[in-house]
PDB file of N, H, CA, C and O in Angstrom:
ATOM      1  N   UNK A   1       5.236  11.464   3.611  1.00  0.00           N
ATOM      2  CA  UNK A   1       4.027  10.808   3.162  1.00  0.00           C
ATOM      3  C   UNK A   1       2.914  11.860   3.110  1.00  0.00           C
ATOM      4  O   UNK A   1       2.573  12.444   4.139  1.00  0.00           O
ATOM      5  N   UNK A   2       2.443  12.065   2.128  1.00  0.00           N
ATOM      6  H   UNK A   2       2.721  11.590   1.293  1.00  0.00           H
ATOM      7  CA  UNK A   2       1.305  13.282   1.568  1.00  0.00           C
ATOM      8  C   UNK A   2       0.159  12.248   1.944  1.00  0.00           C
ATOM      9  O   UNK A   2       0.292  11.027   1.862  1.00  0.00           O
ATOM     10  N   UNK A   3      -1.172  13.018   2.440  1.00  0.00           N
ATOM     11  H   UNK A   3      -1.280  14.010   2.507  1.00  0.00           H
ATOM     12  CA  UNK A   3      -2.510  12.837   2.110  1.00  0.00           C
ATOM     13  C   UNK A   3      -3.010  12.363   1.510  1.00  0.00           C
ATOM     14  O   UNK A   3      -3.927  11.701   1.997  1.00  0.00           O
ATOM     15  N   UNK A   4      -2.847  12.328   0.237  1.00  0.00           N
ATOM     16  H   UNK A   4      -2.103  12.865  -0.159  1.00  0.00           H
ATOM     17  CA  UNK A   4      -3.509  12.059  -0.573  1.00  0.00           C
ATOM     18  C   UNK A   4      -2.674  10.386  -0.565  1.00  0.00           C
ATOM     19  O   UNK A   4      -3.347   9.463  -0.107  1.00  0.00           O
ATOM     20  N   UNK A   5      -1.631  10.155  -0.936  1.00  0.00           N
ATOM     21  H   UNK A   5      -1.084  10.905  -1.308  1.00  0.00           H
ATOM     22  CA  UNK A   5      -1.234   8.674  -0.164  1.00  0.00           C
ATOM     23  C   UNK A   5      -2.090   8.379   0.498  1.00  0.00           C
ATOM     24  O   UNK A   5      -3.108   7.849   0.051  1.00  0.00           O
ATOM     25  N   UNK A   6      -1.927   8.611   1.569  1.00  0.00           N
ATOM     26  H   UNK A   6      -1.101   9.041   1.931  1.00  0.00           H
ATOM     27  CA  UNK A   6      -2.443   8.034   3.078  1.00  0.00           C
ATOM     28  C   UNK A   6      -3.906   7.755   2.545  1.00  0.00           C
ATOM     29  O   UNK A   6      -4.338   6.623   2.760  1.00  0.00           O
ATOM     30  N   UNK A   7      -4.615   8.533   1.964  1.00  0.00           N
ATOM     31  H   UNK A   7      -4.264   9.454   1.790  1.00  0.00           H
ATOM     32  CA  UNK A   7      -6.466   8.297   1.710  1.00  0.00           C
ATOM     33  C   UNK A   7      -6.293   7.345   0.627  1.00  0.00           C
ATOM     34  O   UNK A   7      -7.135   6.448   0.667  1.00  0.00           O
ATOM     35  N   UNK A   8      -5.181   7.235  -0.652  1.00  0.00           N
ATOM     36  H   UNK A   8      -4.497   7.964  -0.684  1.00  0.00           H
ATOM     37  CA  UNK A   8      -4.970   6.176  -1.407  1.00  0.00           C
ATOM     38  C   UNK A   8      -4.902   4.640  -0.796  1.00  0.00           C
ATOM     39  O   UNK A   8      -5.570   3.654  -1.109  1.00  0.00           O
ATOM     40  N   UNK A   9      -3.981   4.774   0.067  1.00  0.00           N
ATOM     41  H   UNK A   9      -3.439   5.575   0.321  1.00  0.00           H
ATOM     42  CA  UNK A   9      -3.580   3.532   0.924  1.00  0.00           C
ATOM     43  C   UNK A   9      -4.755   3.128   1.689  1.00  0.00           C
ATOM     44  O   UNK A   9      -4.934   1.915   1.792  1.00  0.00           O
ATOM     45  N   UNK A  10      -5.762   4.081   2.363  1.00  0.00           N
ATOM     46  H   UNK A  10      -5.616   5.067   2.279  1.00  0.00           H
ATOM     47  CA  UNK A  10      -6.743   3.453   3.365  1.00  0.00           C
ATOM     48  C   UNK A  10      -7.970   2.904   1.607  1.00  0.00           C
ATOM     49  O   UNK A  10      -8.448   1.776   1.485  1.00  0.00           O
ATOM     50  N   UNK A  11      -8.146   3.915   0.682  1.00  0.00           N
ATOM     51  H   UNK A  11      -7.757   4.831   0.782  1.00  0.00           H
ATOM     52  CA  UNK A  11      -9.214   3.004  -0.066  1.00  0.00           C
ATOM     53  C   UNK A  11      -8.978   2.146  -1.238  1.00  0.00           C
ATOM     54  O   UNK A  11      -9.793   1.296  -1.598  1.00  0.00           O
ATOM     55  N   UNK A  12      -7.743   2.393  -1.895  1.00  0.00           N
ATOM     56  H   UNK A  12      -7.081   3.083  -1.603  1.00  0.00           H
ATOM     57  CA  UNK A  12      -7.032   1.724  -2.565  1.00  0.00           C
ATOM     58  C   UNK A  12      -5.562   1.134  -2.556  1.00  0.00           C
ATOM     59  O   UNK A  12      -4.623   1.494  -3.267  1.00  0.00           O
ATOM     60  N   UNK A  13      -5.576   0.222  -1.662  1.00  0.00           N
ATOM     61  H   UNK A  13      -6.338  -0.070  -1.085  1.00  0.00           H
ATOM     62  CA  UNK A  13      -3.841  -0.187  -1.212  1.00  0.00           C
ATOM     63  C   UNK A  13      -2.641  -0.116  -2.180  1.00  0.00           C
ATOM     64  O   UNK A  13      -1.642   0.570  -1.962  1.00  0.00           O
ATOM     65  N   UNK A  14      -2.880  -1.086  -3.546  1.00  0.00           N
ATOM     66  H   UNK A  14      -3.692  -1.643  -3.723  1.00  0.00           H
ATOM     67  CA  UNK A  14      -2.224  -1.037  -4.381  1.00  0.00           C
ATOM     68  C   UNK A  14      -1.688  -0.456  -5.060  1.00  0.00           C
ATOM     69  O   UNK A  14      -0.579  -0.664  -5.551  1.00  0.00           O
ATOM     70  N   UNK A  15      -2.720   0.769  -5.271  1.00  0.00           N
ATOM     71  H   UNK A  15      -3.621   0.938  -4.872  1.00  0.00           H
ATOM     72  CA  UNK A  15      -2.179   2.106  -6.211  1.00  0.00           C
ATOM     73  C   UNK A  15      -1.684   3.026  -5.178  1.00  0.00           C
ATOM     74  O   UNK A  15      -1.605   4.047  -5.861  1.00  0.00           O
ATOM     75  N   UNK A  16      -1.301   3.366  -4.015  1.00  0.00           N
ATOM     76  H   UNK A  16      -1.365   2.537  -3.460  1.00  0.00           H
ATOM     77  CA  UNK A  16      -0.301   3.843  -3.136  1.00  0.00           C
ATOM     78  C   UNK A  16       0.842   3.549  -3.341  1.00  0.00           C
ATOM     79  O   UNK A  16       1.785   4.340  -3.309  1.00  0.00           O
ATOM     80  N   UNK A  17       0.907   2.196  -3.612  1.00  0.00           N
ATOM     81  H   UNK A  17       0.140   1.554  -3.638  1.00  0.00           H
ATOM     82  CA  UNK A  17       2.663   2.054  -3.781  1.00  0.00           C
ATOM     83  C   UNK A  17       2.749   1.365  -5.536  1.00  0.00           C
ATOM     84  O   UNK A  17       3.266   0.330  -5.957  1.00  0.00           O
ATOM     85  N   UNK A  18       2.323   1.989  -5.931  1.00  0.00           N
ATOM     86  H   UNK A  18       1.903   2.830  -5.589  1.00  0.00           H
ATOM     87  CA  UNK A  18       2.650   1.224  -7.602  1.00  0.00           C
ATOM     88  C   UNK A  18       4.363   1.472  -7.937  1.00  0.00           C
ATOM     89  O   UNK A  18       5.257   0.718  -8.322  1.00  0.00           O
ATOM     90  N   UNK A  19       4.285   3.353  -7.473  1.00  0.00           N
ATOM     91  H   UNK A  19       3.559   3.965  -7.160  1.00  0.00           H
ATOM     92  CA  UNK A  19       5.759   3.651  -7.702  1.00  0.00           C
ATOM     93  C   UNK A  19       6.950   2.964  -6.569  1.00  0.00           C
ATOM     94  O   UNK A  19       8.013   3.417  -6.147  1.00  0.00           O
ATOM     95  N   UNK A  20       6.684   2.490  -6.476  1.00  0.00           N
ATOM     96  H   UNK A  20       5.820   2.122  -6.819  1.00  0.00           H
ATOM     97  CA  UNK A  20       7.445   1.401  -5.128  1.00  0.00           C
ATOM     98  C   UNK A  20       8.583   0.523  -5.399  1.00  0.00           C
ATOM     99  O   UNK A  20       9.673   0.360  -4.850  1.00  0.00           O
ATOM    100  N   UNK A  21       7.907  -0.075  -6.572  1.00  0.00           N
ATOM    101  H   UNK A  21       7.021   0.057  -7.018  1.00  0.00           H
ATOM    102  CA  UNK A  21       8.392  -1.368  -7.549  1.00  0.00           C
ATOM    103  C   UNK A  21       6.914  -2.395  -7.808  1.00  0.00           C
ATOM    104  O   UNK A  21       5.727  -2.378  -7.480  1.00  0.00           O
ATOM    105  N   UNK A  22       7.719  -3.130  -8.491  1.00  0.00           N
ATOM    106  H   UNK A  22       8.682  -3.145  -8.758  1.00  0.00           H
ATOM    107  CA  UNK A  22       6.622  -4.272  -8.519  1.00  0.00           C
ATOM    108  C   UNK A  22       6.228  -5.309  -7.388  1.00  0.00           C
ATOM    109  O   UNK A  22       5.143  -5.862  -7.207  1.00  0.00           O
ATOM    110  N   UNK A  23       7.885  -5.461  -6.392  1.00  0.00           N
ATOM    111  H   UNK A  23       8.766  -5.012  -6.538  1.00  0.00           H
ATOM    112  CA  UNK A  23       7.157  -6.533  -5.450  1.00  0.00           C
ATOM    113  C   UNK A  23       6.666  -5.860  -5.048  1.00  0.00           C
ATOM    114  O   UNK A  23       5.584  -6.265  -5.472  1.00  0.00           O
ATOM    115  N   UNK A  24       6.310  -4.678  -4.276  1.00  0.00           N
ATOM    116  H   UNK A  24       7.189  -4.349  -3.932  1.00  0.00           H
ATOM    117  CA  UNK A  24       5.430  -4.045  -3.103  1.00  0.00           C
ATOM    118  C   UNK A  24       4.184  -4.119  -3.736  1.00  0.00           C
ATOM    119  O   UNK A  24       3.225  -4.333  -2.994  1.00  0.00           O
ATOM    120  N   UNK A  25       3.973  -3.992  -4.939  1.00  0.00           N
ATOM    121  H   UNK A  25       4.752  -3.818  -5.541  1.00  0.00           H
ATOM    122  CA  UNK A  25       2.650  -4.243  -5.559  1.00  0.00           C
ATOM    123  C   UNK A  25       1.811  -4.734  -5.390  1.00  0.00           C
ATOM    124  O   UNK A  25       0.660  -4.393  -5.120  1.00  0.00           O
ATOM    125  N   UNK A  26       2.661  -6.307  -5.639  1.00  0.00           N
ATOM    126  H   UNK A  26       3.596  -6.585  -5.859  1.00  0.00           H
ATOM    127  CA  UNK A  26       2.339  -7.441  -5.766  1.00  0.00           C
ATOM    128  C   UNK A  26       2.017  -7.994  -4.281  1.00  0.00           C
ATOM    129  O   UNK A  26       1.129  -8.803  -4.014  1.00  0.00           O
ATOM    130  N   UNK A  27       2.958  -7.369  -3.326  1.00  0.00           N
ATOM    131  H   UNK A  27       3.680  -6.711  -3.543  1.00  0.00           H
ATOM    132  CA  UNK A  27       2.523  -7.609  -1.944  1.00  0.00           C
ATOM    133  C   UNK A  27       0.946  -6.973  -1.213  1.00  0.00           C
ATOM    134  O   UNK A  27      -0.039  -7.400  -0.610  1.00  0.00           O
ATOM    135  N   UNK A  28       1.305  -6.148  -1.553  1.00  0.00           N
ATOM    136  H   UNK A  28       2.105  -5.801  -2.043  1.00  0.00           H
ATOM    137  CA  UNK A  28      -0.279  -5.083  -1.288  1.00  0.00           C
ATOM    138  C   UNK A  28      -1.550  -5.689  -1.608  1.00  0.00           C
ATOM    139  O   UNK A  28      -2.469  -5.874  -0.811  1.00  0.00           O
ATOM    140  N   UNK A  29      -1.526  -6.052  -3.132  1.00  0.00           N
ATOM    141  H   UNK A  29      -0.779  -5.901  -3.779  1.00  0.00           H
ATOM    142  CA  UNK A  29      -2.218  -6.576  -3.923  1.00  0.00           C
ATOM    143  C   UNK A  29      -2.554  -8.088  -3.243  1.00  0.00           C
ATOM    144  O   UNK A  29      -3.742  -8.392  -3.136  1.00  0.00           O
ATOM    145  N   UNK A  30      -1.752  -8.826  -2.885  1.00  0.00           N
ATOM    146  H   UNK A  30      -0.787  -8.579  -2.972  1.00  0.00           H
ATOM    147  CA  UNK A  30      -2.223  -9.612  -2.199  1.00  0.00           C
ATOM    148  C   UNK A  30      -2.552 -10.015  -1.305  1.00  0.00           C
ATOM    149  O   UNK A  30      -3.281 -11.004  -1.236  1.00  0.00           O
ATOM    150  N   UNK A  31      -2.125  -9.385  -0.359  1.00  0.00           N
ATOM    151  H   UNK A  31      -1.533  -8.581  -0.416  1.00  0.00           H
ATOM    152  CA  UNK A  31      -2.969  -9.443   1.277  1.00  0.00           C
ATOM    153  C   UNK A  31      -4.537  -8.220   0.952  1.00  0.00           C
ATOM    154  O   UNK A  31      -5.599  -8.479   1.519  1.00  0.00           O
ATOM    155  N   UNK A  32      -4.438  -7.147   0.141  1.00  0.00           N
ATOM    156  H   UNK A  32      -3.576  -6.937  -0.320  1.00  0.00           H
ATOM    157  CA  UNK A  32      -5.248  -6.737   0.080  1.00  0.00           C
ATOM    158  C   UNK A  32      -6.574  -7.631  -0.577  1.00  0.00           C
ATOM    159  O   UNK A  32      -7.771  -7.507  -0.316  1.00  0.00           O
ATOM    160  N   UNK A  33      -5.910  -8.550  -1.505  1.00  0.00           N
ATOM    161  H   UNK A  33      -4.938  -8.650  -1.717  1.00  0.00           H
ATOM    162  CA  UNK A  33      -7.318  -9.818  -1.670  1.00  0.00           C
ATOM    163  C   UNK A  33      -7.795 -10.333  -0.367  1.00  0.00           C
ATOM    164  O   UNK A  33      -8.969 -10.382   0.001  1.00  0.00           O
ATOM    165  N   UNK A  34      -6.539 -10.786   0.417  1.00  0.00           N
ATOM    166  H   UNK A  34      -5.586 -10.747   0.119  1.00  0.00           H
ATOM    167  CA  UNK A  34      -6.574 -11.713   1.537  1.00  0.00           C
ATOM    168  C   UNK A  34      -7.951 -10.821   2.490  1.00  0.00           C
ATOM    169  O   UNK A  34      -8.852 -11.478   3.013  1.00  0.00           O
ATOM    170  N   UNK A  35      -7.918  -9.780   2.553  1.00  0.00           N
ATOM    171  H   UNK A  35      -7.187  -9.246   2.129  1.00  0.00           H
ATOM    172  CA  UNK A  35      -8.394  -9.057   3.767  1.00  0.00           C
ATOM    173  C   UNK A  35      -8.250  -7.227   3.261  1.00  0.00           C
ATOM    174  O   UNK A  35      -7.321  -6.608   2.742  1.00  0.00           O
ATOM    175  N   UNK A  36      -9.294  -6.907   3.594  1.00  0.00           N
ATOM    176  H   UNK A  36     -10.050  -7.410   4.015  1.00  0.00           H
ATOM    177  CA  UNK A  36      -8.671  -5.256   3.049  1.00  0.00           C
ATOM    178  C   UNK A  36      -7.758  -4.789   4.248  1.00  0.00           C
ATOM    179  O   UNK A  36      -6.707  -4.273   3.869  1.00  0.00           O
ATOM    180  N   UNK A  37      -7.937  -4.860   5.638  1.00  0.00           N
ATOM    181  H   UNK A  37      -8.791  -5.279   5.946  1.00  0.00           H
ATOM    182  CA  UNK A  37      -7.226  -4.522   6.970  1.00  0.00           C
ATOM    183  C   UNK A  37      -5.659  -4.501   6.223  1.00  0.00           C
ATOM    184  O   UNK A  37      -5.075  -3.522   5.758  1.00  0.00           O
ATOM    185  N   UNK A  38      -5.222  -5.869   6.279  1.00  0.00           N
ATOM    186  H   UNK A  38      -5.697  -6.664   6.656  1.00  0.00           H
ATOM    187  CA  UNK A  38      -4.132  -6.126   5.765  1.00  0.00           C
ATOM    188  C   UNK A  38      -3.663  -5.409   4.917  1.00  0.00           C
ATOM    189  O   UNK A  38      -2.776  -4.624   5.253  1.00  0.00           O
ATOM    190  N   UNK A  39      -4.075  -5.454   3.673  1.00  0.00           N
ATOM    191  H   UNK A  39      -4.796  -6.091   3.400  1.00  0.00           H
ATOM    192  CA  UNK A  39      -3.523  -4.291   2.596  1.00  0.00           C
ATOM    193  C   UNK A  39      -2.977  -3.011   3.153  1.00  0.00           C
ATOM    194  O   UNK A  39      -1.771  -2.763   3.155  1.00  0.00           O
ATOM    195  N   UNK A  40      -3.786  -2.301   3.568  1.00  0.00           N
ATOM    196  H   UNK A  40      -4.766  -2.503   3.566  1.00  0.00           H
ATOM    197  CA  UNK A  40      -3.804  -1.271   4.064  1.00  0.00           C
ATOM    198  C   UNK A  40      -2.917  -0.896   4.714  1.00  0.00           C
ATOM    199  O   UNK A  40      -2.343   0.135   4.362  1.00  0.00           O
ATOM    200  N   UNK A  41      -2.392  -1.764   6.167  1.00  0.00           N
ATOM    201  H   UNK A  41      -2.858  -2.602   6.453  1.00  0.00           H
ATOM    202  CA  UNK A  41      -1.481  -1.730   6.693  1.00  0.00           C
ATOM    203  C   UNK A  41      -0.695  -1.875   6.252  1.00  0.00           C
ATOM    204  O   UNK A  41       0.107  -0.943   6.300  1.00  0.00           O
ATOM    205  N   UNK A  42      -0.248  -3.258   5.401  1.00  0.00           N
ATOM    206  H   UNK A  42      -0.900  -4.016   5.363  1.00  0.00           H
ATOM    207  CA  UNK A  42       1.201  -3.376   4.520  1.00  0.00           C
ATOM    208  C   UNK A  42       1.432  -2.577   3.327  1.00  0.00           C
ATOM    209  O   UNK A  42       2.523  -2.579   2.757  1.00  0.00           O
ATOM    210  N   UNK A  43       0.295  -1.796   2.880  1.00  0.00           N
ATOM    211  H   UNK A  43      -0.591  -1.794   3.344  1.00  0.00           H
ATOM    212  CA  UNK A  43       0.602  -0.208   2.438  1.00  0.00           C
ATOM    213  C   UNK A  43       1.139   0.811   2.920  1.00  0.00           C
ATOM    214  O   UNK A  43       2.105   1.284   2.321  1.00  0.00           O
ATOM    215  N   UNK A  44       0.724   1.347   3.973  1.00  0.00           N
ATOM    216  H   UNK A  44      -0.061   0.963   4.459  1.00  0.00           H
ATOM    217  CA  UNK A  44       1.248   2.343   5.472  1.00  0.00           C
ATOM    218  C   UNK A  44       2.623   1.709   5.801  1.00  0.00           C
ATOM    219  O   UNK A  44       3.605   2.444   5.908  1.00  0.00           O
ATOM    220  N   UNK A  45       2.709   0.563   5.941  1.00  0.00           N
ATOM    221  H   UNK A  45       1.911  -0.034   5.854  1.00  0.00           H
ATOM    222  CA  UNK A  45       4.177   0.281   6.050  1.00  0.00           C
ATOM    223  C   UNK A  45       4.956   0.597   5.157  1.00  0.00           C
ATOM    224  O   UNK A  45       5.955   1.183   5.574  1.00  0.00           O
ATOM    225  N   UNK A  46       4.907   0.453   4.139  1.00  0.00           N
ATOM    226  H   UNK A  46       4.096  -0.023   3.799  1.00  0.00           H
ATOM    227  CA  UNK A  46       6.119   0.528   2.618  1.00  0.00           C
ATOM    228  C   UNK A  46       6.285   2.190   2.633  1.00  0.00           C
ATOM    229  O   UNK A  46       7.395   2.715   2.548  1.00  0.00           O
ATOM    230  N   UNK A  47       4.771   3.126   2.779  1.00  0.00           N
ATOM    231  H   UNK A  47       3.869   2.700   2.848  1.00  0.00           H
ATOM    232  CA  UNK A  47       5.034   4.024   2.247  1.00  0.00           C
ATOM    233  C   UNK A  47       5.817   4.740   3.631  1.00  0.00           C
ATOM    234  O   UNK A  47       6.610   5.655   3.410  1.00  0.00           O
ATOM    235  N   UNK A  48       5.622   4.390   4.755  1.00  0.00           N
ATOM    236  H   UNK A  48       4.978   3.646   4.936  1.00  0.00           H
ATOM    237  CA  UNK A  48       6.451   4.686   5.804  1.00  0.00           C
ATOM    238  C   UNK A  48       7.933   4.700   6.029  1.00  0.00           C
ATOM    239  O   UNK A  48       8.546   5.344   6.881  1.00  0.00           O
ATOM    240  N   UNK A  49       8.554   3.622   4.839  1.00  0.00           N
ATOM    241  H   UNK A  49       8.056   3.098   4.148  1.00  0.00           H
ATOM    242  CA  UNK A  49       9.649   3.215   4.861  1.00  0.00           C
ATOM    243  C   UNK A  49      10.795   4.159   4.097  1.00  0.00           C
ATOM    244  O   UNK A  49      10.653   4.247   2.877  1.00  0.00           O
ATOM    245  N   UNK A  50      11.822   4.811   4.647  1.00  0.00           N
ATOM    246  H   UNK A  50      11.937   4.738   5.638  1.00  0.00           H
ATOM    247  CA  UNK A  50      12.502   6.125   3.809  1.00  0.00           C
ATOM    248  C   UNK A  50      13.260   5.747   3.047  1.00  0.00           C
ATOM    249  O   UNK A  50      14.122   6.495   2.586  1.00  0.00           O
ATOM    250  N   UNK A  51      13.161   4.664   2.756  1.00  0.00           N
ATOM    251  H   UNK A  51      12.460   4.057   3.130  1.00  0.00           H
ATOM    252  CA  UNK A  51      14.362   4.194   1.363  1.00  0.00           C
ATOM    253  C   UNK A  51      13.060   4.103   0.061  1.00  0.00           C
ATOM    254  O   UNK A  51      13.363   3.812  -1.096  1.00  0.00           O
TER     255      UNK A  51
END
């Protein structure tokens, strides 16, 4: 996980994981409406994930 991720994910959740697929997107994208905290974290999670 590069930097520039990580500063993507803390100010823009969604576009951290675009290359992800679409559900992670769509997941990001929506807790990130819900709450920015949320996003964020369930950003850091996906991009944490080695598959």
């Amino acid at each position: 996980m590069s930097l520039l991720r990580v500063l993507l994910a803390i100010f823009f959740p969604p576009l951290s994981v675009i290359d992800k697929g679409c559900g992670s997107f769509i997941i990001v994208f929506l807790l990130t409406l819900c709450a920015w905290v949320p996003g964020v974290i369930g950003a850091l999670v996906i991009l944490n994930n080695p598959k």
